[in-house]
C-alpha positions in Angstrom: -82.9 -29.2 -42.6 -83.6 -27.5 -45.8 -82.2 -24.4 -44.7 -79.0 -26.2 -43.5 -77.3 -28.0 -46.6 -77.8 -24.4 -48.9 -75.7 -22.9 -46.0 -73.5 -25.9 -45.8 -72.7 -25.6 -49.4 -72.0 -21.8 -49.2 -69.9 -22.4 -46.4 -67.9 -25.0 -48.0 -67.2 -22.1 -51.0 -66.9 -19.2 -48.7 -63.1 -19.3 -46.3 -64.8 -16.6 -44.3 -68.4 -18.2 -44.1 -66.8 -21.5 -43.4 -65.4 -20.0 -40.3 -68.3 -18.7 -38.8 -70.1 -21.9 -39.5 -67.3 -23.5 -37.3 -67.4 -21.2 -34.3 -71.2 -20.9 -34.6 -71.5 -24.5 -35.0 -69.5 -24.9 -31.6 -71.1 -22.1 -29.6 -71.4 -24.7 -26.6 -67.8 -25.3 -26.2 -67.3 -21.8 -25.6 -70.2 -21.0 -22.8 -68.6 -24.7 -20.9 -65.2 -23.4 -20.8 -66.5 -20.0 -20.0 -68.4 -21.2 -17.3 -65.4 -23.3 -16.1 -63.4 -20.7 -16.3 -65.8 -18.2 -14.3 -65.8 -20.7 -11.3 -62.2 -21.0 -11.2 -62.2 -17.3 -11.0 -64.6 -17.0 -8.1 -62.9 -20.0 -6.5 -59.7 -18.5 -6.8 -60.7 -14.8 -5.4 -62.8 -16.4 -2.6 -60.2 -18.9 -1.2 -56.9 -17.3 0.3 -54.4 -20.1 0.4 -51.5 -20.9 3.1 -49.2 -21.9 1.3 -47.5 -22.6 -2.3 -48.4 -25.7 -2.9 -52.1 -24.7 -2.9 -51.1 -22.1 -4.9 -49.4 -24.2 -7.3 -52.8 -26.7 -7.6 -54.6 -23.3 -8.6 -51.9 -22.3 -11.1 -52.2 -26.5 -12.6 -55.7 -26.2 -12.8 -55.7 -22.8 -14.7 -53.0 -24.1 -17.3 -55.4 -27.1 -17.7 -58.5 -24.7 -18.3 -55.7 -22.8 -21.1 -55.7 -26.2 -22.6 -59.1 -27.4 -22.9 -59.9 -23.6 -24.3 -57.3 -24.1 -26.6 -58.6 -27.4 -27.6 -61.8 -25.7 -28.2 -60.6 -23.4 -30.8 -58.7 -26.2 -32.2 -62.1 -27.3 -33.5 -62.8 -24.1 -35.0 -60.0 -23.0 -36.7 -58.9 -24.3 -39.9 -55.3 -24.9 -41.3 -52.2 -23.3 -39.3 -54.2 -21.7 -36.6 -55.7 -25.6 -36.0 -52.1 -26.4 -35.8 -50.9 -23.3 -33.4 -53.8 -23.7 -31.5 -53.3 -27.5 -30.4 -49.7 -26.5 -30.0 -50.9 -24.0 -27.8 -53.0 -26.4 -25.9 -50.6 -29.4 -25.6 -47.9 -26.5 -24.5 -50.5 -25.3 -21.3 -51.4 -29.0 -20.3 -47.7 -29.3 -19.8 -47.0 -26.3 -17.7 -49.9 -27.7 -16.0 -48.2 -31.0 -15.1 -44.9 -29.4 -14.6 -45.9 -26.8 -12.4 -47.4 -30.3 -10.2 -44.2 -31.9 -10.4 -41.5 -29.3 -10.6 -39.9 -30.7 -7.3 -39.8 -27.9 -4.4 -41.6 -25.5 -6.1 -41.1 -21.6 -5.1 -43.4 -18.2 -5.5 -40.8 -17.4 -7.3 -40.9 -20.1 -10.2 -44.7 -20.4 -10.1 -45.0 -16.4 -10.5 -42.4 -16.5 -13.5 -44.9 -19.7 -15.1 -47.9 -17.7 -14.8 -46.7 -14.3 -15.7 -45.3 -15.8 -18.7 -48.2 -18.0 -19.6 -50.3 -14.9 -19.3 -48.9 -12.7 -21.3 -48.4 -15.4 -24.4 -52.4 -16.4 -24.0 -53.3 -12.6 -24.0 -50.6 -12.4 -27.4 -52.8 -15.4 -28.7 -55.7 -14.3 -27.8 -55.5 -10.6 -29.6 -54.0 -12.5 -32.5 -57.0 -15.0 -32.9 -59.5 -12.4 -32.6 -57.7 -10.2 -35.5 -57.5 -12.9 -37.9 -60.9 -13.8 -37.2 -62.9 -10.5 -37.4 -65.7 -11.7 -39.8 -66.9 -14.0 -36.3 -69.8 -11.9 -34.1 -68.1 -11.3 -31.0 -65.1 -11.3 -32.3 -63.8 -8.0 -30.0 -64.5 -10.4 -26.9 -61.6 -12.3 -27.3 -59.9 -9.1 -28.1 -60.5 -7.5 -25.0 -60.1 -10.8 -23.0 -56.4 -11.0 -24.4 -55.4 -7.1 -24.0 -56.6 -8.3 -20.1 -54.7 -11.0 -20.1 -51.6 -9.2 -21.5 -51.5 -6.4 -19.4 -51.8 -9.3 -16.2 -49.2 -11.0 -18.0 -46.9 -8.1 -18.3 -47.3 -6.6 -15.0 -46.4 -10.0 -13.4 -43.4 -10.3 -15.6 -42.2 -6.9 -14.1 -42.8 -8.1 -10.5 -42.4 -11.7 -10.1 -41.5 -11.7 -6.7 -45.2 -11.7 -5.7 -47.1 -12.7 -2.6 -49.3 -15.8 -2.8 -52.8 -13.8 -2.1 -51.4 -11.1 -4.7 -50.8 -14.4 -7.6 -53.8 -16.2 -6.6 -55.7 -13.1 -6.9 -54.4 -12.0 -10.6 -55.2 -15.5 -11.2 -58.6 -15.0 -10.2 -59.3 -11.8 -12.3 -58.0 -13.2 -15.3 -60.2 -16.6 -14.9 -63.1 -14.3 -14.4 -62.4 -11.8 -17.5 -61.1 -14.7 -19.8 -64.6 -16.9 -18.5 -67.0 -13.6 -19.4 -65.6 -13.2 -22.7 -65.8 -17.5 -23.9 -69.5 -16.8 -22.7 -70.6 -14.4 -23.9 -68.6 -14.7 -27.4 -70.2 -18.5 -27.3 -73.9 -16.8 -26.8 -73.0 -14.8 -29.6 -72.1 -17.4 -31.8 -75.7 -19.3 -30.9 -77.1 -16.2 -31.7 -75.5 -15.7 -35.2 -76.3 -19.5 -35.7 -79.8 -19.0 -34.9 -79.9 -15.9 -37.7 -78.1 -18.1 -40.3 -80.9 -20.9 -39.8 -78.8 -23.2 -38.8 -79.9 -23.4 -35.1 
């Protein structure tokens, strides 16, 4: 406890120390959501759905998981990134619902929703991580949003997409975007641990 309130104080007259406190100090929000997003991943590359309305449950679910990750930074960030980022998240929780309730929904509109959402999580994602370069782990989210881009962008170019081929670009990016929250939120209990603060 000793050790704490000297960092506490720095923190509080450091910008750039206060903002590895935060994401330090919320290293399990980031291995949840990673792991969350990890099983999505394998659940999406493992089940080959029939139709679009499965298809359409997976794509809800994986604006949802945007959301709650989005949420999760919200906690960390300070200022007009706190802002941006719960924009962000209230944004993905309703594509999530209105990719449920869009009435007759097509490949064609659900491709267009995720190719879209991709490539704006992947621009968010690679901005984040830039503005936040002073966090350990920081290149994680970087390389987690270049991924997510490049999905994002490729589907944009080809929206007319069979479901195994969207469900499966789905998947990948689940599974990239869960590795990197991990691994990035093991990082941060790591750092935390060096900073005794653990």
């Amino acid at each position: 406890m000793a050790k704490r309130a000297p960092a506490k104080r720095a923190a509080a007259q450091d910008p750039d120390l206060a903002v590895v406190d935060a994401f330090t100090g919320s290293w399990i929000l980031f291995v949840i959501t990673g792991i969350l997003w990890l099983l999505l991943g394998f659940m999406c590359l493992s089940y080959r759905p029939a139709s679009v309305s499965i298809v359409v449950v997976f794509i809800a679910i994986v604006f949802w998981m945007g959301a709650l990750s989005a949420f999760a930074l919200a906690v960390v960030t300070r200022g007009g990134w706190r802002i941006f980022t719960i924009v962000a998240g209230v944004l993905a929780a309703l594509a999530g619902i209105g990719a449920l309730v869009w009435p007759a929904p097509t490949l064609l509109i659900v491709s267009v929703f995720v190719a879209w959402y991709l490539l704006i999580r992947g621009i968010f994602d690679v901005v984040i991580s830039l503005s936040h370069t002073s966090v350990r782990g920081w290149w994680l989210l970087l390389i987690s949003g270049i991924i997510s881009f490049g999905l994002g962008a490729w589907a944009i170019g080809n929206p007319d997409r069979s479901v195994l081929l969207l469900i499966t670009i789905v998947g990948i990016f689940a599974i990239f975007h869960g590795v990197a929250e991990l691994v990035a939120g093991l990082h941060y209990r790591q750092a935390r641990r060096e900073m005794g603060l653990s």
